[in-house]
N, C-alpha and C positions, 0 to 999 in steps of 0.2 A: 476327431483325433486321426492323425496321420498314421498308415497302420506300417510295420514296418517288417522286414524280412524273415527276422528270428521270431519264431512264436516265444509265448512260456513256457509250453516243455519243452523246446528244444535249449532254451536256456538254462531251464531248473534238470538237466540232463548233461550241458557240457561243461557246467563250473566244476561240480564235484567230479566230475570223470577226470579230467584235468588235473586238479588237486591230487586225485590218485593214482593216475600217469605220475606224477610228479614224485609220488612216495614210494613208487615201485622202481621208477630212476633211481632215485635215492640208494634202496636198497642192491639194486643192481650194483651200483658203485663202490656199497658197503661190500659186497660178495666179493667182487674184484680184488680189491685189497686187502682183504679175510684171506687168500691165497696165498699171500706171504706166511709164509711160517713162522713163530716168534714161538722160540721153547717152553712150555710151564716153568714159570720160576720156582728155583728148589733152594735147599741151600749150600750155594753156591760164592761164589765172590758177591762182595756186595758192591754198592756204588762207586766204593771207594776203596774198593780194594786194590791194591798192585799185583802184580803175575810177576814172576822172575825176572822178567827183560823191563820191568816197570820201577823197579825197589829205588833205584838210584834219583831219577827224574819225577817218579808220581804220577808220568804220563804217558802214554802210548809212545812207540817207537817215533821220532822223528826221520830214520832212514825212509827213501825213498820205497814205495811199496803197490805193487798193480795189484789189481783185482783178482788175478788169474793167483796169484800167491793167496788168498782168503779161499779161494775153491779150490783150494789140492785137499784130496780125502787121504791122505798115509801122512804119516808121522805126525813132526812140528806143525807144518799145515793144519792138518784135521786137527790138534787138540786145541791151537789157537782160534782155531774157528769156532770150535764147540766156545771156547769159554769167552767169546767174545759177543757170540750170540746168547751165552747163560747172562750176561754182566747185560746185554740190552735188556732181554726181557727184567731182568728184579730192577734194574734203572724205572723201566716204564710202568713196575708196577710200583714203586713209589712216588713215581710221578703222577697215576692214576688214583692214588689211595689220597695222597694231602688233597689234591683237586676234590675229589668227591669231597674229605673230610666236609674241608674249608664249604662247598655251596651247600651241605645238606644242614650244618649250623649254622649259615646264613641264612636258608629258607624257611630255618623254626625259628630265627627271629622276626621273620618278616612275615613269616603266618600269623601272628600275634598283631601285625603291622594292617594288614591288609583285613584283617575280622573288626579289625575297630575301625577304620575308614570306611568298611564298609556299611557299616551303621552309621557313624559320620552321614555319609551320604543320603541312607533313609531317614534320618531325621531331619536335616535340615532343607532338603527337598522337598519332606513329609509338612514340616511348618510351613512351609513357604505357600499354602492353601489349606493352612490349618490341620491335616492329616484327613482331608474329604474324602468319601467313597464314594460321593455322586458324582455320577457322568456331569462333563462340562463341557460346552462348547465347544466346538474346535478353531485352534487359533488360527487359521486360514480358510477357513468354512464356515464361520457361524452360525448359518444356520443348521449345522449340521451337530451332533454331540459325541464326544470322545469319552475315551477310558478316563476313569477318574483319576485325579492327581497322587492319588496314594499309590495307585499300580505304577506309575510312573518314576517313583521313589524306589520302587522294590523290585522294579526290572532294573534302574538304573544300578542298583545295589549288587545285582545280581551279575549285572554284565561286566561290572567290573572285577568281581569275584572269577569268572570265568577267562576276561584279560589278563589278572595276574595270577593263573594258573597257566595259563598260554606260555605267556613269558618265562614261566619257572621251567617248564618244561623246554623252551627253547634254550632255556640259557645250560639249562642238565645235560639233555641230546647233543648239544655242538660240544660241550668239553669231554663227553664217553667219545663221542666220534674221532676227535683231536690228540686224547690218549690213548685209544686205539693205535693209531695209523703213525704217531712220532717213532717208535721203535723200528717200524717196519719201512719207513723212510729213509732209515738211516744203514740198515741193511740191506736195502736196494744201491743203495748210493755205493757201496761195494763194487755192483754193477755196471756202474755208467749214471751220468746225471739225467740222461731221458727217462731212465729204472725209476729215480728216484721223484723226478718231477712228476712222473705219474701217478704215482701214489700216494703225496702231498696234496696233489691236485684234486682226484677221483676222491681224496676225502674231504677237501673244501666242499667239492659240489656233493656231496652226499648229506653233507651237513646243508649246505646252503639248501638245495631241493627239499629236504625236509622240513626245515623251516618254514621255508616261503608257500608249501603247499600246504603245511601244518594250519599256517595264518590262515591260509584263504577258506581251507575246510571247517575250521571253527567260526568264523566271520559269518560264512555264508549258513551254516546250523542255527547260528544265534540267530538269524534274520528269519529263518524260517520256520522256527520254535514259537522265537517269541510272535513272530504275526498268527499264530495260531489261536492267542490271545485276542493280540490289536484288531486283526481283523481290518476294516476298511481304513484307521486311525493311522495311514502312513507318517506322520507326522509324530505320533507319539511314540510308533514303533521307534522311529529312527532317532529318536530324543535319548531313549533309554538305550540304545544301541552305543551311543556315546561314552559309555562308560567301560566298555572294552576298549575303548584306547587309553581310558585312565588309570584303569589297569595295568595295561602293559609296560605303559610308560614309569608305573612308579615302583615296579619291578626293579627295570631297565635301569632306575637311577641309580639306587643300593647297589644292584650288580654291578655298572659302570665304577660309579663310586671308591663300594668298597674293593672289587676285585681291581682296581688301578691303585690304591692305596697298598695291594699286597703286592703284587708287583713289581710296582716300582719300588718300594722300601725293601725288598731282596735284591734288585739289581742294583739300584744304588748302591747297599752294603757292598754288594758281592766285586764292582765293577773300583769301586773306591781304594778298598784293602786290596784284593786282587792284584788288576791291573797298575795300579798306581805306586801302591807301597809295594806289596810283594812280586811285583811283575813275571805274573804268574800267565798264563792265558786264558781267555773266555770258558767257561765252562769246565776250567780243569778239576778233575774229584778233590784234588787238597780243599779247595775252596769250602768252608761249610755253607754258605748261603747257597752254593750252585741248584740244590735241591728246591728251596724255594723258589726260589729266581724262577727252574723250568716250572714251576706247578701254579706260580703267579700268570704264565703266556696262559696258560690254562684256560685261568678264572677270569683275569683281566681280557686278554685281549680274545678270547674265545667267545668265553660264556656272557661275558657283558656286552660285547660287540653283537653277538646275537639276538641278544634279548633289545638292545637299543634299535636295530634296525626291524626286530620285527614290532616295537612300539609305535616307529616312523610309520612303516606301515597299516597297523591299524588304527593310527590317529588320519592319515590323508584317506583313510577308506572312510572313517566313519565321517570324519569331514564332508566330505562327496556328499557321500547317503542324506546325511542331515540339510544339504544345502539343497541337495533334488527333489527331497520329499515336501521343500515346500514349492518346489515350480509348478509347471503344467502334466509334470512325470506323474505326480503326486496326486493331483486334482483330477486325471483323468485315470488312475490307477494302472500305469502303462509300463508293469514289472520288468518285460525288455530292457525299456531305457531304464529302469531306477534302478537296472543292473549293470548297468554300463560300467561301473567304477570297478565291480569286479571282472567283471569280460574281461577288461584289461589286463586286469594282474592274472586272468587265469590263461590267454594267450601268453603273455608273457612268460611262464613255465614253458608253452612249448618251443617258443623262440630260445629260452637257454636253453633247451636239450640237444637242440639243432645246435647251438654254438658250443657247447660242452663238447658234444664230441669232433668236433674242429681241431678240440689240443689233445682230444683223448685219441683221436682215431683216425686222422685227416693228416692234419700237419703233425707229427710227434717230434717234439724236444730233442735232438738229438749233440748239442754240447750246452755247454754254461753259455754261447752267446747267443743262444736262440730259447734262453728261459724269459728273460722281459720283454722280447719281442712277441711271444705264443702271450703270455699275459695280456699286453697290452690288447693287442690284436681281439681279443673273448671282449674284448669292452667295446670296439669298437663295429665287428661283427655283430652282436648282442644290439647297440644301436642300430644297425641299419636295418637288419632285420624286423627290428619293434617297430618302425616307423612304419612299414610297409603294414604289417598285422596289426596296428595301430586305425593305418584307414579302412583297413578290411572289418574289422570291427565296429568302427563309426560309420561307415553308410549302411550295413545290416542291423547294427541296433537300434539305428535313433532316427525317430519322424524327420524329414526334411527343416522344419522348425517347430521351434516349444519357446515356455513362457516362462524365465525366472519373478518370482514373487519375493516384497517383502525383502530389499536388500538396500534398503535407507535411502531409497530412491526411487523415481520412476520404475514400471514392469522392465525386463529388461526382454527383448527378443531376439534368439537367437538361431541360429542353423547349423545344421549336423558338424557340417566341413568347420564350422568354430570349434570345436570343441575337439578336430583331431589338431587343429593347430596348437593347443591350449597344450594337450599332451604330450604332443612331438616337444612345442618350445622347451616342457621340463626334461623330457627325455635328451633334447642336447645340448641342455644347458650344464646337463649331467655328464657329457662326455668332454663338454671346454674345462668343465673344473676338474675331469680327473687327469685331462691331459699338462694343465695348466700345477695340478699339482705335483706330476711327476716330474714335471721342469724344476720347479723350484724344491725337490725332495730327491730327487735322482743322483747320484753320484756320478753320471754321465754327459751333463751338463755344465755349465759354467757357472751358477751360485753355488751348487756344494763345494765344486773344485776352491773357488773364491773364501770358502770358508775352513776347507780345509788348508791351503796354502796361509792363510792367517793365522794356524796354531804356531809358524814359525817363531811367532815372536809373545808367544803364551797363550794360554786362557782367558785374559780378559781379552786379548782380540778377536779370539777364536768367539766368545760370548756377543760383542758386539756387533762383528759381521754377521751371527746367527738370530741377533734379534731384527738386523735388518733386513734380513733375507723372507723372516716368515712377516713384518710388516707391510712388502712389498709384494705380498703373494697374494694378499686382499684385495688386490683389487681388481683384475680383470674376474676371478670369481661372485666380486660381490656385485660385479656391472652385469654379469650372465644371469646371476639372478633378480638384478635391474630390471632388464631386458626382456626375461621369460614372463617375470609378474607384471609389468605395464602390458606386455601383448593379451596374456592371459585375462587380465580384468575385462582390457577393453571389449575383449569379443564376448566373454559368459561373464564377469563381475567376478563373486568367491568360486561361486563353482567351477570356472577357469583357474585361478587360483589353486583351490583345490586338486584338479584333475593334471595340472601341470606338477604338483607334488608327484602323484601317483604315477605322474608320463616318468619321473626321475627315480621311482622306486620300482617301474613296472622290472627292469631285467635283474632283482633285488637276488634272485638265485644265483645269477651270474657273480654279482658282489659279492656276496658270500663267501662263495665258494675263492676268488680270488683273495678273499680278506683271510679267510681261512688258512689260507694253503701257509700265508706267511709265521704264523704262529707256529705250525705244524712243523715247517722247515727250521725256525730257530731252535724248536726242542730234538728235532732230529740231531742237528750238529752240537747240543747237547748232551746229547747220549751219546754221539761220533766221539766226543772228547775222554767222556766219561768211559767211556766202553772200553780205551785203549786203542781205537781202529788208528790205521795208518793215517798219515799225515794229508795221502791223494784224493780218503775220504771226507776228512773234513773241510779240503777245498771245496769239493763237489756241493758236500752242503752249505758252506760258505756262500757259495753261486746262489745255489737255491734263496738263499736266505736274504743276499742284499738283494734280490730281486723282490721278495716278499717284504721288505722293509718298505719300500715303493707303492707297493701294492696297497698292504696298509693304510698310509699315506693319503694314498686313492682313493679309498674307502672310505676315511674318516672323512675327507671331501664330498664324497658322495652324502656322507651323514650328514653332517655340517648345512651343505647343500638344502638336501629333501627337508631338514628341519626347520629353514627360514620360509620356505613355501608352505610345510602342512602346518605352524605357527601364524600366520600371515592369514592363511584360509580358515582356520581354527577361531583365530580373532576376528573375522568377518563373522561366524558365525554364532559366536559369543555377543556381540554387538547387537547383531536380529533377534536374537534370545532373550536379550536382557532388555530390551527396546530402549537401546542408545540410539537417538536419533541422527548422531550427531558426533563425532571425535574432535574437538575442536580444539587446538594446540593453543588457541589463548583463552580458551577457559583455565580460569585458578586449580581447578580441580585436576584437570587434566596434566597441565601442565606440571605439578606437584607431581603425579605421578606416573612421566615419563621422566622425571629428572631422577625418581628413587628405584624406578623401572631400570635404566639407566645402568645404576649402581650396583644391581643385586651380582650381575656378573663375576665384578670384581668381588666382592665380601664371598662370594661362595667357591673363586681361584683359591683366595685367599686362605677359607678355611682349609682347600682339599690342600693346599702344598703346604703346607703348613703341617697337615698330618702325613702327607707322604714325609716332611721333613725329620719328626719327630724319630717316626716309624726308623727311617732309617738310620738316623743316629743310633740308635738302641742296636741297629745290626749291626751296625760297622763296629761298635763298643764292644760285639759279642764275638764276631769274625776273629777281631785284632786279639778278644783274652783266647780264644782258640788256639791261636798259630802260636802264641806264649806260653799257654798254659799245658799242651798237649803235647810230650814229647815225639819227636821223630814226626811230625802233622807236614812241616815245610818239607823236609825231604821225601816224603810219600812213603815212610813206613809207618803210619798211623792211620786211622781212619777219623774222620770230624764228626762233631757232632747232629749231623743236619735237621735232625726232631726241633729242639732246642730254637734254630732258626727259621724254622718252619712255624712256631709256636708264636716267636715274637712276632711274625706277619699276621698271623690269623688274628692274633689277641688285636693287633693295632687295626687292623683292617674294621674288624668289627666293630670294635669302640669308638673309632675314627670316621664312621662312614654315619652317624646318627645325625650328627650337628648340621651337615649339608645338607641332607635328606631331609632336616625338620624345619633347614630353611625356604626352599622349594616348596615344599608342599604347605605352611604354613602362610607365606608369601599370599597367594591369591585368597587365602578365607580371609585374614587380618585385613588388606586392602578392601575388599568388596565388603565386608560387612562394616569397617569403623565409617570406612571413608565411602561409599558408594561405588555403582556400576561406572559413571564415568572416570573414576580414578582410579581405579582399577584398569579398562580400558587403555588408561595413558601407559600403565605399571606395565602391561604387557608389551605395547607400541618401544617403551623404551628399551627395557630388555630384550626385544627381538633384534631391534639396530647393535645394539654394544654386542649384545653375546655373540653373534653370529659374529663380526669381525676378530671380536676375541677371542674366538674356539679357531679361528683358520690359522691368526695368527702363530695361536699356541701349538696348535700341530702339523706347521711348516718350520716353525722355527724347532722343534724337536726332531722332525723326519730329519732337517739338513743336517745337523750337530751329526747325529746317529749315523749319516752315510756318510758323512765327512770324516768320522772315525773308519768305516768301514773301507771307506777307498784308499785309507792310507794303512791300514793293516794289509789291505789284498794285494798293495805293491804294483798291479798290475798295468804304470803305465811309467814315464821315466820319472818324471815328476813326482808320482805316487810314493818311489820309492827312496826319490830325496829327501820324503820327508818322513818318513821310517826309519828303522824298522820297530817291530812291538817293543816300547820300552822307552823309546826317545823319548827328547824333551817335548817334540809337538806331537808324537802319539799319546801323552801322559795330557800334554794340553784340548786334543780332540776328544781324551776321556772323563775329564773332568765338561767341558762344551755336552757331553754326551748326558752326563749325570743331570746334568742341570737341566737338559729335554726333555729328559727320562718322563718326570711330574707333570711336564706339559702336553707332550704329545698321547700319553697313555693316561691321564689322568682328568688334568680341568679341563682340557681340550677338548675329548668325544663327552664329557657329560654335561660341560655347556650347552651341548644340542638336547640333549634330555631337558634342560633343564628349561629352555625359551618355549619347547613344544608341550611340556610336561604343567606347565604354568597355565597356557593356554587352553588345554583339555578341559583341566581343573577345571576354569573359570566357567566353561562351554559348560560342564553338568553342573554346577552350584550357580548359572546364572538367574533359574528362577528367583531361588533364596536371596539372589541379591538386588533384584529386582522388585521383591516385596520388603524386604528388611532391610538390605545395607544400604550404608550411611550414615549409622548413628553419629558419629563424631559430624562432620562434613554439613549434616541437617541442622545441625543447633549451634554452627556458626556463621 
C-alpha cells in the first residue's frame, strides 16, 4: 500500500476542527447582525395598522424621502422612527411565529413518518437474510467474516433516524436565522443598500456555514461511532451509513413539498386579488394574504431549500463512502483515502470563508448595481479557489494508484490526479450551470427582456415566450452534466461519478448562504411595505431582491445539477448492491421500467400544482370576501384578517404535501419488490433523464416570468418603462406569467431533484431486500 502524506490523526483532527471553524464563522456572522437593534415588540401598531400620514392610502408615504429624514432624533422625525421600527419588529414577529407554527406541526407529522420507515427499514433489510445474527462472509473478502446481517438493518435504521433529524434541524436553524435577520434588513436599508446587503448576506452565510458544517460534523460522528461496532467490516459500516442520506432526503421532500405548497398558494392569492384586481402593491398591509405570503419565503424557500441541499449532500457523501469502501481504500483499510469525500467538503468550508468575506469585507456593496455583481462574483471566487484546495487535497490524501472493485466490470485502476479531475469536472460544471442559469433568469439579459416585452400583447404570450425560455435553458446545462459524468466515469467509474457530485456541492456554504440572502431580502421589502418606510426604502430592497430572485435561480441550478450526479452515482451503487449485472435497455423488464420511470415526474408535477392550485383558489376566494366583507380594508382604515389566511396555507400545505410524498417513497418498494432489481433499475434510469430536464425547465421558466415582472415594475430602463407602469395592461399580463411560475419554480421544480435522488437512496438501502425477494410479479411471468 502506497503510504500517503496525511496520517490518521491528522485527519481524524482536521475534519471536525473544520466543521467547528465552520460553526464559530457561523456564529460570528450571527453576532454581526444581532447588532442591529430591532425593539421588543409591545403593543403597538400592528402589521396592518395606518399612522396618521397612512389613513387615506393604507400605505407609507409615497413622497420622496432620504434616510437622513428616518435618523432625526426631535419631533416628527424621532416619533416616525420609533414607530416605524415598533411596526418592523411585531411584522417580524409574526412572520417568525406562523414559520415556526407551520414546521414545528410539520415535524410531528413526520416524526410519525420517519418512526415507521424506520422500522420499514429494519425489517425488510432484517428479512432479506432471514433476521441472522451470525457473522457472514464478507461480500468483497470472503474469506474473511463480517457483522451479521441483523446489525446491518439496525445501523441502517438508525442512520437514517439520525439523517432525518439532521435535516429537521437544518431546515429549523435556516428559517430562526431568516426570521431573525428580515426585520433588520430592512432597517439597514434606511441606510444605504451596502447597510442592507450586508446583513441579508452575513445571514445567508451564517445559515449556509451552519448547515454545511452541521452535515459534515454529524456524517463524520456517524462514521466513527458506528466503526466502533464494525470494526474492520468497512463495507458494512458504509452500507448502514447509507441510510443517512435516506434520511435527509425524505425530510427534504415534505419540507420542499409542503413548504412550496404554502408559499406559493399565499402569493398566488395575494399577487392575483392584490395586483391584478385591486391593484394594490406588493406586500401592501391591506392585503390579507401578505402575511402568509412573507412566512411561506420562510418555510418554502428557506427551510426546504436547506434541508434539500443538505440531503444532496449527504446522499453524494455517503455515495463516495459506499463506493470506496469496496476499492482498494477498503481492502487495505487506508482511512486517509476513505476520507477523501469528506476532506473535501471540509476544505471546502474553508475556501467559503475566504470568499465570504470578499463581499463582507473586501469588495463591500456599495449601490444597487454592484449587488449581482458581489453575488455573482462569491460563485465564482468560491470556484477557483476549490479547484486549487481541490488538488492540495488529492495528492496529500490519496496513494499515487488504487483499485476500484466490483463495479459490473473489469477492476478498474486508477490515480490520484483522476480523481481531482472527477471533482473539479463537478465543481465547474456547477459554475456553467449557474452562470448559464442567470442568463436565462436575469432580467439583464435578453430572454427575460424578450419575455417581458411579450406581456405587450397579454398573457398568453407573456406564457408562451416563458415556456420557451425555460425549454431552452436545458440544454447547455444538461450537456455540462453530459460532460462532467462521461469524464468522471471514464477515469474512476461511480466513484468519479460520485466524487464529481461532491466536486459541485463542495462550496454548498457559499450556495447557501447566496440562496439565502434572496429569501431574506424579499421579506425585508415586505416589511419595507408593511412598516410604512419611505418609498427610497423599498427601492433599496427592491435591488436587493431582484438580485436575489437570480440567485435563487442559481441555486436551484446548482440543486438540479448536484442531483443528477449524486442520482446517477447512487444508481451505480444500487446496481453493485443489488448484483444487476447488467442494465440492458432491451431487456422487457427494463425497458417497462424506464418508460414508467420516465413518467413518475410528470404524475408527481402534477399532483404538487395541482395542490398549489386548489390551495390558492381557497385564498384568493378568502382575500376577495375580505376586501368585501370588511369595511374601510381598501382604503386602509381597517386592518385584515391575516390568521384566517395563514390558516388556509398551513391546513392545505399539510394535507396537500402526503399524496407526493407517498408517491416517491412508495415508488421504489412497489417496483423492486412486485417487479425485481432490474426493473427497478430501469425505474430509476428513467426518472433520472425526464426529471432532471423537468425540474430546469420548471425553474427557468418560473425565475423568467418572476424577473420579467420585476424589470417592468422597477422601470429602470426606457423600454422598461414603456411597458409600465404598476397596473397596466402588460404589468397585469407579467403578473398573471408570474402566478403561473410561482408552482413551478418554487414548488415541482426544486422537489423534482429530491425526488430522482430521493428514489435512488431508497433503492441503494432496500437493495438487499430486493435482491433476495423482489420480483414476485416479473418471476411468474
Amino acid at each position: 500500500m502506497a503510504v500517503v502524506v496525511l496520517g490518521t490523526a491528522a485527519v481524524q483532527a482536521f475534519i471536525p476542527v473544520a466543521a467547528l471553524m465552520g460553526i464559530a464563522f457561523a456564529a460570528l456572522q450571527w453576532y454581526v447582525v444581532a447588532k442591529v437593534a430591532v425593539p421588543h415588540p409591545h403593543a403597538g401598531p400592528g402589521p396592518g395598522a395606518a399612522t396618521s400620514d397612512q389613513k387615506v392610502s393604507g400605505r407609507g408615504s409615497d413622497a420622496p424621502h432620504d434616510e437622513d429624514d428616518d435618523e432625526e432624533e426631535d419631533g416628527v422625525g424621532a416619533r416616525r422612527r420609533g414607530s416605524v421600527e415598533a411596526r418592523c419588529a411585531e411584522i417580524q414577529r409574526a412572520i417568525s411565529v406562523g414559520a415556526t407554527s407551520f414546521l414545528l406541526t410539520e415535524y410531528r407529522y413526520l416524526a410519525f413518518f420517519t418512526a415507521a420507515f424506520a422500522a420499514v427499514i429494519f425489517l425488510f433489510l432484517g428479512s432479506a437474510h432471514h433476521f441472522s445474527t451470525h457473522p457472514t462472509p464478507c461480500s468483497y473478502a470472503p474469506e474473511r467474516e463480517c457483522r451479521p446481517p441483523l446489525a446491518g438493518a439496525a445501523f441502517s435504521a438508525l442512520a437514517f433516524l439520525l439523517g432525518a433529524l439532521t435535516s429537521v434541524l437544518s431546515g429549523y436553524l435556516g428559517m430562526r436565522v431568516a426570521t431573525f435577520a428580515n426585520a433588520r434588513t430592512a432597517l439597514e436599508a434606511r441606510r444605504g443598500v451596502g447597510r442592507a446587503f450586508a446583513v441579508a448576506f452575513r445571514s445567508g452565510a451564517a445559515m449556509g456555514f451552519l448547515l454545511a458544517s452541521s452535515a459534515l460534523l454529524v456524517l463524520y460522528a456517524a462514521v466513527n461511532l458506528f466503526g466502533l461496532y464494525y470494526g474492520d467490516d468497512w463495507a458494512g459500516l458504509y452500507e448502514s451509513i447509507t441510510g443517512y442520506g435516506l434520511g435527509g432526503s425524505s425530510v427534504a421532500l415534505f419540507g420542499r413539498v409542503g413548504g412550496g405548497i404554502y408559499t406559493k398558494a399565499a402569493d398566488v392569492g395575494a399577487d392575483l386579488v392584490g395586483k391584478v384586481e385591486r391593484n394594490i402593491p406588493e406586500d401592501d398591509p391591506r392585503n390579507p394574504a401578505v402575511i402568509a405570503d412573507n412566512v411561506g419565503d420562510n418555510v418554502g424557500d428557506i427551510a426546504g431549500m436547506g434541508s434539500d441541499l443538505f440531503g444532496s449532500y449527504a446522499e453524494s457523501s455517503c455515495a463516495a463512502l459506499f463506493v470506496a469502501s469496496i476499492s482498494s481504500f477498503g481492502e487495505d483499510h487506508n482511512f486517509t483515502a476513505m476520507m477523501y469525500p469528506l476532506l473535501v467538503s471540509a476544505v471546502g468550508l474553508l475556501v467559503c470563508m475566504a470568499t465570504t468575506l470578499v463581499a463582507t469585507d473586501v469588495a463591500e456593496v456599495r449601490g444597487p448595481d454592484d449587488v449581482g455583481p458581489a453575488l455573482k462574483h462569491q460563485i465564482l471566487i468560491s470556484t477557483v479557489l476549490m479547484t486549487a484546495a481541490i488538488a492540495a487535497v488529492t495528492f496529500l490524501a490519496l496513494p499515487p494508484r488504487f483499485t476500484l472493485f466490483d463495479l459490473g466490470n473489469d477492476d478498474k485502476h486508477v490515480k490520484n490526479w483522476h480523481l481531482f479531475v472527477c471533482v473539479s469536472a463537478g465543481l465547474w460544471a456547477g459554475l456553467v450551470i449557474g452562470y448559464v442559469t442567470e442568463y436565462f433568469t436575469s432580467n439583464a439579459y435578453a430572454p427575460v427582456r424578450a419575455v417581458a416585452r411579450s406581456c405587450r400583447t397579454g398573457a398568453a404570450t407573456n406564457v408562451i415566450f416563458g415556456l420557451a425560455v425555460g425549454y431552452k435553458s436545458v440544454i447547455v446545462p444538461v450537456l455540462a452534466i453530459a460532460a462532467a459524468t462521461y469524464a468522471a466515469f471514464r477515469l474512476a467509474a461511480m466513484y468519479g461519478v460520485a466524487l464529481a457530485a461532491l466536486g459541485m456541492l463542495s462550496t454548498v456554504a457559499t450556495g447557501l448562504a447566496i440562496d439565502a440572502y434572496g429569501p431574506i431580502s424579499d421579506n425585508a421589502g415586505g416589511i419595507a411595505e408593511m412598516a410604512g418606510m419611505p418609498r427610497r426604502v423599498r427601492e433599496r430592497t427592491d435591488a436587493l431582491d431582484a438580485a436575489g430572485n437570480t440567485t435563487a435561480a442559481i441555486g436551484k441550478g446548482f440543486a438540479i445539477g448536484s442531483a443528477a450526479l449524486v442520482s446517477l452515482a447512487l444508481f451505480g451503487a444500487y446496481v453493485s448492491r443489488a448484483g444487476v449485472a447488467a442494465v440492458d435497455a432491451l431487456s422487457p423488464r427494463v425497458f417497462v421500467g424506464l418508460l414508467v420511470g420516465a413518467m413518475l415526474p410528470y404524475w408527481f408535477s402534477a399532483m404538487t400544482m395541482r395542490s398549489v392550485g386548489s390551495a390558492a383558489l381557497r385564498m384568493v376566494e378568502e382575500v376577495r370576501r375580505q376586501f368585501e366583507d370588511i369595511p374601510g380594508l381598501a382604503e386602509g382604515r381597517a386592518e385584515p384578517d391575516y390568521a384566517t389566511c395563514v390558516r388556509i396555507s398551513t391546513d392545505a400545505s399539510l394535507r396537500k404535501m402526503m399524496a407526493p410524498g407517498a408517491l416517491v417513497m412508495l415508488s421504489p418498494l412497489v417496483a423492486g419488490t412486485l417487479f425485481g432489481a432490474e426493473a427497478l433499475a430501469g425505474l430509476l434510469a428513467g426518472a433520472l433523464v425526464s426529471g432532471v430536464q423537468v425540474a430546469i425547465s420548471a425553474s427557468n421558466s418560473g425565475g423568467a416570468w418572476d424577473n420579467a415582472k420585476k424589470y417592468i415594475e422597477a422601470g429602470m430602463s426606457e423600454e422598461a418603462r414603456s411597458l409600465g407602469p404598476k397596473g397596466s395592461e402588460a404589468h397585469k399580463a407579467a403578473v398573471i406569467g408570474d402566478t403561473i411560475g410561482d408552482p413551478l419554480k418554487d414548488t415541482s421544480g426544486p422537489s423534482l431533484n429530491i425526488l430522482i435522488k430521493l428514489m435512488a437512496v431508497e433503492s441503494l438501502v432496500f437493495a438487499p431486500f430486493f435482491a433476495a425477494h423482489g420480483g414476485i410479479i416479473f418471476d411468474r411471468l
